[in-house]
C-alpha positions as CSV (number, residue, x, y, z in Angstrom):
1,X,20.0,16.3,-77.9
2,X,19.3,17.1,-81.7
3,X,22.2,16.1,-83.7
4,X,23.0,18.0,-86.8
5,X,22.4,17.5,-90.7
6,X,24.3,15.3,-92.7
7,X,25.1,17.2,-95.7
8,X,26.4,16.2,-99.5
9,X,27.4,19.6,-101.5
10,X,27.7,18.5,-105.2
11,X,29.8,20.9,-106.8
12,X,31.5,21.7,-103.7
13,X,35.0,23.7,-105.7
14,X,33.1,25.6,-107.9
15,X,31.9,28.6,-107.1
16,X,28.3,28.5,-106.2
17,X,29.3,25.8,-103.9
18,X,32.0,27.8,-102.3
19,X,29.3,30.1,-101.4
20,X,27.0,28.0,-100.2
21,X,29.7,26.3,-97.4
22,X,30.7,29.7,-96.5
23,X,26.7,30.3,-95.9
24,X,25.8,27.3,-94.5
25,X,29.2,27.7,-92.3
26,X,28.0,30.8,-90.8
27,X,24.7,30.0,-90.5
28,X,21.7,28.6,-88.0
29,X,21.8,25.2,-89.7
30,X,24.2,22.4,-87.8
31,X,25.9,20.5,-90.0
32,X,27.4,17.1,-88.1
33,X,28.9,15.8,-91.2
34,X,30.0,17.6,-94.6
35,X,30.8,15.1,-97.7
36,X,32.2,17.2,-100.6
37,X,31.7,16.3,-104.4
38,X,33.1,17.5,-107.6
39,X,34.6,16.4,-110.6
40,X,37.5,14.0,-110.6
41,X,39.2,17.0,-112.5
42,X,38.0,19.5,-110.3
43,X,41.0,20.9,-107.5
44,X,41.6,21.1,-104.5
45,X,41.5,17.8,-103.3
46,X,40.1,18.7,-99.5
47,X,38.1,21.7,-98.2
48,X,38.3,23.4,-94.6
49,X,35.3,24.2,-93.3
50,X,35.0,24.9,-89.4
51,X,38.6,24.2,-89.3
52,X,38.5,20.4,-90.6
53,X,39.8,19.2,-93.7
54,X,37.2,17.4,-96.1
55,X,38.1,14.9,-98.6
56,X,36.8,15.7,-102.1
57,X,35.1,13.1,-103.5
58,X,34.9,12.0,-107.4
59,X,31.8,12.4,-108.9
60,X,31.5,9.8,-112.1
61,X,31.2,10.6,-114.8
62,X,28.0,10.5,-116.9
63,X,27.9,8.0,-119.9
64,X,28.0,9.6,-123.5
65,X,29.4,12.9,-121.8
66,X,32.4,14.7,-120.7
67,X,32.9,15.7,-117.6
């Protein structure tokens, strides 16, 4: 049995990535495992998709720049 993708959204609270888990939720694609990234700064901390909570993770920040 094929399992499914493992997927990292960078920029998972911002709004392009809101769409994309509400398209890739709907969609044809399986997704076994979702790991949300944003900025430290970024809220919320967790996402629901599917009707589980993901943990937003940190992304560091870039040397020489704000984030």
């Amino acid at each position: 049995m094929k399992k499914g993708l493992r997927l990292a959204l960078v920029g998972a609270t911002g709004a392009v990535g809101q769409d994309l888990i509400e398209t890739l939720e709907g969609g044809m694609i399986p997704i076994e495992e979702w790991r949300m990234i944003a900025r430290a700064s970024s809220t919320p901390t967790s996402i629901d998709v599917g009707g589980k909570s993901h943990r937003v993770l940190a992304l560091p920040g870039v040397p020489g720049r704000s984030a």
